[in-house]
Backbone and ligand atoms as CSV (ligand in chain L), in Angstrom:
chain,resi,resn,atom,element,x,y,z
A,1,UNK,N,N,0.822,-1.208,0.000
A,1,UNK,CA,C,0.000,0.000,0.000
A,1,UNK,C,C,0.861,1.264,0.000
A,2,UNK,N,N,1.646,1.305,0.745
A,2,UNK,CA,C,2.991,2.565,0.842
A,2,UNK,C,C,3.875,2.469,-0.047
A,3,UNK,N,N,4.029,3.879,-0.340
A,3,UNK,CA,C,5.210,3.817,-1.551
A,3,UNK,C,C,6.022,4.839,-1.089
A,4,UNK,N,N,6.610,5.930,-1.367
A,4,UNK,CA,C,8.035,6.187,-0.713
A,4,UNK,C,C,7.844,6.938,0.216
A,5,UNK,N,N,8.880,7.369,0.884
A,5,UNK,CA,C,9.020,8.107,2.348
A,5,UNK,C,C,8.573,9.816,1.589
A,6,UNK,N,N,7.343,10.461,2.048
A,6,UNK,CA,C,7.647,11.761,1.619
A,6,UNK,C,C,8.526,12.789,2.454
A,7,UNK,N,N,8.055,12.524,3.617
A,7,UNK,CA,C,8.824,13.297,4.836
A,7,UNK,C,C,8.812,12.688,6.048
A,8,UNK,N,N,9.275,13.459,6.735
A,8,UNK,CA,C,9.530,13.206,8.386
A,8,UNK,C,C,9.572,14.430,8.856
A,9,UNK,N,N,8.553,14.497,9.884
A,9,UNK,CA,C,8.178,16.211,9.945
A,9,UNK,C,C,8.780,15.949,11.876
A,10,UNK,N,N,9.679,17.923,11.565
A,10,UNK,CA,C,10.075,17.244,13.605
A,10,UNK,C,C,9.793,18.791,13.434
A,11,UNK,N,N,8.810,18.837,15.142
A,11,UNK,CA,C,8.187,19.789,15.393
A,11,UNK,C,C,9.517,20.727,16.579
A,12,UNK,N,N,9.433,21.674,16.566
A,12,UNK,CA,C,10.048,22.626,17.011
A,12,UNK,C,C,9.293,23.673,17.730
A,13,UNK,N,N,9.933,24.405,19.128
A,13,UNK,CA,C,9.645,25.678,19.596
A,13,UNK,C,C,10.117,26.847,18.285
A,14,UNK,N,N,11.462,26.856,17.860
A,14,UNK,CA,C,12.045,27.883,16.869
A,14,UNK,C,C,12.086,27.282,15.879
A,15,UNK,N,N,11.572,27.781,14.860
A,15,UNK,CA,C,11.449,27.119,13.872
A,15,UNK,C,C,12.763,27.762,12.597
A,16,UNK,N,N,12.879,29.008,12.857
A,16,UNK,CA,C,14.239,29.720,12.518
A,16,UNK,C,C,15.440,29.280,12.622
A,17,UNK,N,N,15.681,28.624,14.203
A,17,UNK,CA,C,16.437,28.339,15.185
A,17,UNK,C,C,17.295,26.823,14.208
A,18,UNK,N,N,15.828,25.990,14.278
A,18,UNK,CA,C,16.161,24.832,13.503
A,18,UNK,C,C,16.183,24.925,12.179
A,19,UNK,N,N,15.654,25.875,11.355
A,19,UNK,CA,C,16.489,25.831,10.110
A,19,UNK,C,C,17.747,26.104,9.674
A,20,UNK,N,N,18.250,27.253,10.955
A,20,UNK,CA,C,19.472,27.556,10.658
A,20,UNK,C,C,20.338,26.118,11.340
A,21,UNK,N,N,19.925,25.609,12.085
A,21,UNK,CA,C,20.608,24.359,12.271
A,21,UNK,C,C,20.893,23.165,10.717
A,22,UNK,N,N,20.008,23.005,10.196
A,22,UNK,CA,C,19.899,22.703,9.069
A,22,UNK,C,C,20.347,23.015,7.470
A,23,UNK,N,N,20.252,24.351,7.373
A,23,UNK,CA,C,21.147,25.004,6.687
A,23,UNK,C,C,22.673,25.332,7.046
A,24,UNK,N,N,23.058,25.669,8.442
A,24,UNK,CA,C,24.230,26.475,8.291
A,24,UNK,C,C,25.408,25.036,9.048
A,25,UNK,N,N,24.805,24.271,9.915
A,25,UNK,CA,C,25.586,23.374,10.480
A,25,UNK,C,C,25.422,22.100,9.608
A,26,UNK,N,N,24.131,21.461,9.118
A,26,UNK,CA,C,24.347,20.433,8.563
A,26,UNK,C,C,24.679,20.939,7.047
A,27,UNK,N,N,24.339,21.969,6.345
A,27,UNK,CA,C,24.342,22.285,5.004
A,27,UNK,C,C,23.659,21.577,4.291
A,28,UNK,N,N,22.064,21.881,4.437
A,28,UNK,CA,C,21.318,21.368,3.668
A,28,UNK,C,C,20.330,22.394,2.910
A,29,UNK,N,N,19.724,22.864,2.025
A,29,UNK,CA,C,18.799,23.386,0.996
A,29,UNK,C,C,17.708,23.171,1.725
A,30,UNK,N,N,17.134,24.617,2.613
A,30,UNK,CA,C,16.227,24.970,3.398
A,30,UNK,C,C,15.353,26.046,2.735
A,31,UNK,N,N,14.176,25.426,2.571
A,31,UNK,CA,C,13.076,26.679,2.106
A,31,UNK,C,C,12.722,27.849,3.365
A,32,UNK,N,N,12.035,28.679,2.329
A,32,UNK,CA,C,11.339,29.875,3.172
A,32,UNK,C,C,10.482,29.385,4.254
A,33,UNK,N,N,10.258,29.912,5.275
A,33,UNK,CA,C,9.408,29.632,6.250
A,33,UNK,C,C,8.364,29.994,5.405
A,34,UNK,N,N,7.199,29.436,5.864
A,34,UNK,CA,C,5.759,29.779,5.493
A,34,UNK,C,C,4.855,28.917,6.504
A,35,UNK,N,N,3.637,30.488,6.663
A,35,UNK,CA,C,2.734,30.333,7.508
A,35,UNK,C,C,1.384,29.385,6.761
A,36,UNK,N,N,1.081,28.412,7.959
A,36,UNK,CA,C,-0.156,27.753,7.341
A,36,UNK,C,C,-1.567,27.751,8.268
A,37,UNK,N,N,-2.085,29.222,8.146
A,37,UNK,CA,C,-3.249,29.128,9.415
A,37,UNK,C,C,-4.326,28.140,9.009
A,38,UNK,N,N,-4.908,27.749,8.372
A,38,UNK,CA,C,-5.918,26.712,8.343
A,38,UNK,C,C,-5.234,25.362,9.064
A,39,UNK,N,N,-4.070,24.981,8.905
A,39,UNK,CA,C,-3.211,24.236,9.554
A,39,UNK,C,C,-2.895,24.240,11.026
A,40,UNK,N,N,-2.688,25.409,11.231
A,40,UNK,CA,C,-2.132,25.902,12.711
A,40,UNK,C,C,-0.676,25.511,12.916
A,41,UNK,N,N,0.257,25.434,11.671
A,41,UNK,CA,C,1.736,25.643,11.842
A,41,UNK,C,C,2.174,26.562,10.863
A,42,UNK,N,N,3.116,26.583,11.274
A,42,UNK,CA,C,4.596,27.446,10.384
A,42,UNK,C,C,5.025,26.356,9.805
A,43,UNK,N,N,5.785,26.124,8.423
A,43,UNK,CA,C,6.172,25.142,7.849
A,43,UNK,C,C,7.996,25.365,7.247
A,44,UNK,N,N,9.003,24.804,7.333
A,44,UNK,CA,C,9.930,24.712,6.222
A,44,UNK,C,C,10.206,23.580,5.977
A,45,UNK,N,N,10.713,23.441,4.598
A,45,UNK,CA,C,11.209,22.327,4.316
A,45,UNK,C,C,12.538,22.106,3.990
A,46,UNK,N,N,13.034,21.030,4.631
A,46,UNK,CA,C,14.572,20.925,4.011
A,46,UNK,C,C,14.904,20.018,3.155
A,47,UNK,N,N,15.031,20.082,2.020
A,47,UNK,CA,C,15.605,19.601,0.626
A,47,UNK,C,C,16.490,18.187,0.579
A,48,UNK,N,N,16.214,17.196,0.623
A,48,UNK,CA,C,17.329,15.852,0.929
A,48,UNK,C,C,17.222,15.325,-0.773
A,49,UNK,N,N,18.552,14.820,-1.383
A,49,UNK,CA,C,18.228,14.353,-2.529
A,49,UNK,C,C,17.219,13.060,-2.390
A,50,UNK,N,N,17.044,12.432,-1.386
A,50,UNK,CA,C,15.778,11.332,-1.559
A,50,UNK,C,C,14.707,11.728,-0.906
A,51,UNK,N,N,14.313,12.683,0.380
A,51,UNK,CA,C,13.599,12.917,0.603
A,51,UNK,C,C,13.275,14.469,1.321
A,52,UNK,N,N,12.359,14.842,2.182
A,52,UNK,CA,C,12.487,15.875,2.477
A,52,UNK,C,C,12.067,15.793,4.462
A,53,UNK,N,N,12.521,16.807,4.820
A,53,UNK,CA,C,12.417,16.997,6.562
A,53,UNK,C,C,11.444,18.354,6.375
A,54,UNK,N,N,10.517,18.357,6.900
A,54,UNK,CA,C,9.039,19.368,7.294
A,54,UNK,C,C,10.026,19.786,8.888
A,55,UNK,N,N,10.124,20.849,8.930
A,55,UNK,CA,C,9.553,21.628,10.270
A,55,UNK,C,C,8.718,22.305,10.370
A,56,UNK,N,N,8.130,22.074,11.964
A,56,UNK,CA,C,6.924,22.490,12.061
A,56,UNK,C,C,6.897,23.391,13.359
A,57,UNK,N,N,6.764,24.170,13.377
A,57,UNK,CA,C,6.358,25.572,14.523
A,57,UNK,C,C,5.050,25.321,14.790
A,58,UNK,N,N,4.415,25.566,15.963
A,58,UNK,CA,C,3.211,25.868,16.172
A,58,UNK,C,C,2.618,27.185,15.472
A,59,UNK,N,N,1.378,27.367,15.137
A,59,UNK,CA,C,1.015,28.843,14.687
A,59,UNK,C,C,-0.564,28.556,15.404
A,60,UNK,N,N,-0.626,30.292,16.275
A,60,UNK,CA,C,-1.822,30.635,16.600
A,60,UNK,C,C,-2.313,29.571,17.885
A,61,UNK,N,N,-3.529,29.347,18.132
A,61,UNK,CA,C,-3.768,29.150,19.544
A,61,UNK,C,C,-4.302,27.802,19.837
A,62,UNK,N,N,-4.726,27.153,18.954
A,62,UNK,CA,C,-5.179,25.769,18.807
A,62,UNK,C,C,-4.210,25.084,17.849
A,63,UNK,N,N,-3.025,25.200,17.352
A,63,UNK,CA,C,-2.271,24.395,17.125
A,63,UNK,C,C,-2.065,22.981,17.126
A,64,UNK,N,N,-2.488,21.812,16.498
A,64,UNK,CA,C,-2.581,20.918,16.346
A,64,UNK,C,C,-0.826,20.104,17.105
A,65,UNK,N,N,0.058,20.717,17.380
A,65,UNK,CA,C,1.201,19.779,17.662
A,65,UNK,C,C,1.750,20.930,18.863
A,66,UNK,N,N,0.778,22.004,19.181
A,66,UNK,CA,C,1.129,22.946,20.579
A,66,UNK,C,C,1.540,21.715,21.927
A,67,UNK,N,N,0.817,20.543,21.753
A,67,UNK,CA,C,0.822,19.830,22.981
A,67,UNK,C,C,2.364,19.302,22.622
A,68,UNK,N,N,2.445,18.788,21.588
A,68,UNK,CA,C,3.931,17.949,21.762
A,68,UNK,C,C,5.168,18.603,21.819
A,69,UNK,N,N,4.937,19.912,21.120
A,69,UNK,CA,C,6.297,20.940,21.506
A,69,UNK,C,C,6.210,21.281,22.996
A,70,UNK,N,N,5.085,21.174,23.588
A,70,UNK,CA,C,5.588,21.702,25.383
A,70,UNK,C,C,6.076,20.800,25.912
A,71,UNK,N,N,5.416,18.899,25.425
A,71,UNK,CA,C,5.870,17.567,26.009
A,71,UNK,C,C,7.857,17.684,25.557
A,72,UNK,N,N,7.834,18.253,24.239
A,72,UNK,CA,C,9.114,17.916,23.808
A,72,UNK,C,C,9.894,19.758,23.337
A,73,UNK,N,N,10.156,19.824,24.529
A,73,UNK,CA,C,10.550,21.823,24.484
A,73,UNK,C,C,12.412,21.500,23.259
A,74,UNK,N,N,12.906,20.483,23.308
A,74,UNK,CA,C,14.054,20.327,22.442
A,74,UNK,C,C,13.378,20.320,21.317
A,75,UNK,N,N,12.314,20.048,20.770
A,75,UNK,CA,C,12.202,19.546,19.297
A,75,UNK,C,C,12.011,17.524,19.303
A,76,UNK,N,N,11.346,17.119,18.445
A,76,UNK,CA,C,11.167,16.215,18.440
A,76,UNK,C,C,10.765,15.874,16.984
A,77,UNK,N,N,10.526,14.041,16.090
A,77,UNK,CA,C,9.795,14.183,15.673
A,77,UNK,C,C,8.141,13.782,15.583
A,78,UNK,N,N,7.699,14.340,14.687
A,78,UNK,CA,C,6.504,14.342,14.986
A,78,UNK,C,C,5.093,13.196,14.187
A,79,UNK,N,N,5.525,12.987,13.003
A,79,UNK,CA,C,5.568,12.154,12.351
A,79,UNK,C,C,6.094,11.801,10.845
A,80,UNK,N,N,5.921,10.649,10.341
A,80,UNK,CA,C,6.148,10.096,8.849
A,80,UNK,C,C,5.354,10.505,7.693
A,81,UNK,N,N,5.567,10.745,6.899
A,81,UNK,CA,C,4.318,10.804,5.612
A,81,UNK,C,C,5.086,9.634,4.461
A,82,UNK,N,N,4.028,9.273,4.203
A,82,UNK,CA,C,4.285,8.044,3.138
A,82,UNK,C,C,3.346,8.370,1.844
A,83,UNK,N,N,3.866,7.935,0.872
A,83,UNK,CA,C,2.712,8.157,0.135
A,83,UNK,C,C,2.294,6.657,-0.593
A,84,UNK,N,N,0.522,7.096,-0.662
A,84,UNK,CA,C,-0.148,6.100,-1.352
A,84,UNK,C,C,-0.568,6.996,-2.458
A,85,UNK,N,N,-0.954,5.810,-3.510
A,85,UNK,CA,C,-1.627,5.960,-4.957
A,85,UNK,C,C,-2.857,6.162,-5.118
A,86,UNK,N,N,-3.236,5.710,-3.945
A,86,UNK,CA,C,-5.039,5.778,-4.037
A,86,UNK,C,C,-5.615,5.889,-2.384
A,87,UNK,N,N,-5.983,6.838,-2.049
A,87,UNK,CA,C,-6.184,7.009,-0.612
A,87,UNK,C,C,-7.363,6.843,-0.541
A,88,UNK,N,N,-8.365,6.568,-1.414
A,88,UNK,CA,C,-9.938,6.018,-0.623
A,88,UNK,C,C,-9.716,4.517,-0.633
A,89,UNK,N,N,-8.630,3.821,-1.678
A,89,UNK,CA,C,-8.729,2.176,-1.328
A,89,UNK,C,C,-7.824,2.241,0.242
A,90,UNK,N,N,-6.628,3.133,0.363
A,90,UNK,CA,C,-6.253,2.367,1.406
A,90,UNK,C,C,-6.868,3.009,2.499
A,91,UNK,N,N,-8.092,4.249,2.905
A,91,UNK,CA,C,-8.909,4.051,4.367
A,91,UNK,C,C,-9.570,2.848,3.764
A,92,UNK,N,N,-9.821,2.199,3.399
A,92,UNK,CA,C,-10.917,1.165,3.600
A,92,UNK,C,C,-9.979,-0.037,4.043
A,93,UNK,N,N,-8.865,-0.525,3.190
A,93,UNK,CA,C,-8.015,-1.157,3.885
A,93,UNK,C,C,-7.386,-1.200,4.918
A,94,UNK,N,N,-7.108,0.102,5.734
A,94,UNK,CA,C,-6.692,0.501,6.890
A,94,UNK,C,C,-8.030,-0.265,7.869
A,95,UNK,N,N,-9.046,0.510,7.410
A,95,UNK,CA,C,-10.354,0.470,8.680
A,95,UNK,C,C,-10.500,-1.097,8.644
A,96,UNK,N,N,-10.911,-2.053,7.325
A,96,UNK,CA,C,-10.840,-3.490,7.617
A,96,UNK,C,C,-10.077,-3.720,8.457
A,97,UNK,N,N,-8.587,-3.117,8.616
A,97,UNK,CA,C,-7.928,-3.622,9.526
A,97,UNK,C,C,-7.747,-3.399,11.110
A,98,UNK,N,N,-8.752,-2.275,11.654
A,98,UNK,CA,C,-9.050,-2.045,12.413
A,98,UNK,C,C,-7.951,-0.843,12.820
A,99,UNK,N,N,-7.459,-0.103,11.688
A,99,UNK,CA,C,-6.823,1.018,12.312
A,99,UNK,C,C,-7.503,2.131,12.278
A,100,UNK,N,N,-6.958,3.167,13.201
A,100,UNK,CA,C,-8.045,4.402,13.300
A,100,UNK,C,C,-7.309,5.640,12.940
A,101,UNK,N,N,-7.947,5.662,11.770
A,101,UNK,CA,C,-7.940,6.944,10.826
A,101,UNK,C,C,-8.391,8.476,11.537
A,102,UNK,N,N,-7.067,9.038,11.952
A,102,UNK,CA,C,-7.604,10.509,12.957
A,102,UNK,C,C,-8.626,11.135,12.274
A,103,UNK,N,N,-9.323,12.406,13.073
A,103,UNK,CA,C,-10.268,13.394,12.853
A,103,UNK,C,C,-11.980,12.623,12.063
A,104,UNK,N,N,-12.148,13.175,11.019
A,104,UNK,CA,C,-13.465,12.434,10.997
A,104,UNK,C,C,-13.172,11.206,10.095
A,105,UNK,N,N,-11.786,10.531,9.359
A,105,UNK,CA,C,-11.842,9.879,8.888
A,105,UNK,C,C,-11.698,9.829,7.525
A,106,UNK,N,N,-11.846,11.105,7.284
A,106,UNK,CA,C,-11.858,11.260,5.152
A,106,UNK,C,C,-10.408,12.635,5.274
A,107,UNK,N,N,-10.034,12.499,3.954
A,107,UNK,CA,C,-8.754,13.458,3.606
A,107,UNK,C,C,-9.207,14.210,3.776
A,108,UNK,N,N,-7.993,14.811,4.142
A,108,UNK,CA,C,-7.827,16.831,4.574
A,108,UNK,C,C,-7.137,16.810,3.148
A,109,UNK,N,N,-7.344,18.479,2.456
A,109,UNK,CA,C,-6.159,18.779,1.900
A,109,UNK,C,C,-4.567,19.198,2.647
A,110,UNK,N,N,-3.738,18.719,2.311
A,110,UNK,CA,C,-2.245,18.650,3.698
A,110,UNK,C,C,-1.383,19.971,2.992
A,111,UNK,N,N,-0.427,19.513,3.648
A,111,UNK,CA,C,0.333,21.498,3.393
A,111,UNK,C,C,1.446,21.555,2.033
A,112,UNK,N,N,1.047,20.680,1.032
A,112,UNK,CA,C,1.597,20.269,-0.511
A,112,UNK,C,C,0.266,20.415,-0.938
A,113,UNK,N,N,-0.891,20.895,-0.562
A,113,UNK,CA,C,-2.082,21.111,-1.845
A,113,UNK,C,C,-2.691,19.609,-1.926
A,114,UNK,N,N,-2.095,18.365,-1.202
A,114,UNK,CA,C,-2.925,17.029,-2.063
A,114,UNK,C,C,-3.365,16.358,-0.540
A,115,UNK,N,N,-4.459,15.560,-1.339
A,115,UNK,CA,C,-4.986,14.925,-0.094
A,115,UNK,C,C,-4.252,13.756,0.814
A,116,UNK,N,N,-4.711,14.310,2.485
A,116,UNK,CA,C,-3.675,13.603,3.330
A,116,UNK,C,C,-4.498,13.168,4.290
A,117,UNK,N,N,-4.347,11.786,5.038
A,117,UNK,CA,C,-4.786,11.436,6.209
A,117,UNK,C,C,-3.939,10.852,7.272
A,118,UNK,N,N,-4.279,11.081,8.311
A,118,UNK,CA,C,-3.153,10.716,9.695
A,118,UNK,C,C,-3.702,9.582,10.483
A,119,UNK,N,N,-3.031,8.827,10.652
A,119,UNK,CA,C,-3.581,7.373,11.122
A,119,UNK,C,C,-3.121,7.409,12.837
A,120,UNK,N,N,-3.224,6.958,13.687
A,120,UNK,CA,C,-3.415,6.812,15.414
A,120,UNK,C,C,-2.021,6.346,15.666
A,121,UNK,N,N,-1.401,6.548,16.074
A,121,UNK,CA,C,-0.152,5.980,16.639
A,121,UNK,C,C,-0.036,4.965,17.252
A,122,UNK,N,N,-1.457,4.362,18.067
A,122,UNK,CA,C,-1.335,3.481,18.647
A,122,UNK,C,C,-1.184,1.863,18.132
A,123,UNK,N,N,-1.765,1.754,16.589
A,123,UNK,CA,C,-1.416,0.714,15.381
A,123,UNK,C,C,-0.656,1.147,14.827
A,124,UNK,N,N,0.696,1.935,15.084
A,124,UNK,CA,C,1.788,1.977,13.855
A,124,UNK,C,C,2.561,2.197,14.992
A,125,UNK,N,N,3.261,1.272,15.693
A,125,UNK,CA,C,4.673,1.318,16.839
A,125,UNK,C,C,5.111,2.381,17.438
A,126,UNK,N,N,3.939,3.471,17.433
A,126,UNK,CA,C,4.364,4.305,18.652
A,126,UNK,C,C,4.089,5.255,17.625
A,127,UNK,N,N,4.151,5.484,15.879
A,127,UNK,CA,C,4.600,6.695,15.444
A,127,UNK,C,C,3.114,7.657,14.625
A,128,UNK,N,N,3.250,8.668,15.028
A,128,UNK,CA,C,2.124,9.185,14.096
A,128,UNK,C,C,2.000,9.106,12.623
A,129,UNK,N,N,0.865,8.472,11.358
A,129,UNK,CA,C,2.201,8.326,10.561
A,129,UNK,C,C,0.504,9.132,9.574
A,130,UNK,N,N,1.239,10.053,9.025
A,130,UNK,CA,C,0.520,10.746,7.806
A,130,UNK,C,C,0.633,9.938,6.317
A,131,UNK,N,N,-0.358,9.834,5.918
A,131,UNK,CA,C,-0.161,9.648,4.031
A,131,UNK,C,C,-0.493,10.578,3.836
A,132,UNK,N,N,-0.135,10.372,2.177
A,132,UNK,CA,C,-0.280,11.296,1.105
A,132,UNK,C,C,-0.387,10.822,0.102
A,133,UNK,N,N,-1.872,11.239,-0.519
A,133,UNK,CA,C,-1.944,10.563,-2.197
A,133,UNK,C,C,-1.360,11.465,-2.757
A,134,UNK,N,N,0.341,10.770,-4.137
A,134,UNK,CA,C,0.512,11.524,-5.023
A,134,UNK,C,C,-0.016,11.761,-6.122
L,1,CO,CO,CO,3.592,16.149,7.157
């Protein structure tokens, strides 16, 4: 059902802080910050020739990952994105299997414009893990 790694998103207090970690110590090809209020983060991305690293800032007051940056004040990550080919066959394959598909269950549009859903951590070994239909 999964096909390649899209990202690995690690949430941050500074989101500046850790790009310049990223750019200036590891030397990696770091985008512009950009704000995503329907989201409730700040976003950059850092450029890997196989894949890419999301940081994520909290934005505004209901922040969807506000809780895990206070649990994790260093930075942490936060979860995986994988992508599938067809995201209404695999919720149905997921739910046969008794995993639980966050929020109401059907795709959000995610912070690339395409539809994304986040599955429970508690059926995937601890990790939060996002798809993404490409
Ligand atoms: Co993501």
């Amino acid at each position: 059902m999964i096909g390649k790694l899209n990202h690995v998103a690690i949430a941050v207090s500074d989101i500046n802080a850790a790009a310049a970690v990223y750019r200036d110590t590891l030397g990696a090809t770091v985008t512009r910050a950009e704000d995503l209020p329907e989201h409730g983060v700040t976003t950059v991305f850092i450029e890997l020739p196989n894949t890419k690293i999301e940081l994520l800032q909290a934005l505004g007051e209901n922040s969807p990952i506000q809780r895990f940056v206070d649990k994790n004040p260093a930075g942490g990550i936060h979860h995986i994105c994988y992508e599938v080919d067809d995201m209404k066959q695999a919720i149905v394959q997921l739910t046969e299997q008794g995993a639980t598909v966050l929020g109401d269950g059907k795709p959000k549009t995610g912070a690339h414009g395409k539809p994304v859903i986040f599955l429970h951590p508690k059926d995937f070994c601890g990790t939060l893990i996002e798809l993404e239909q490409v």
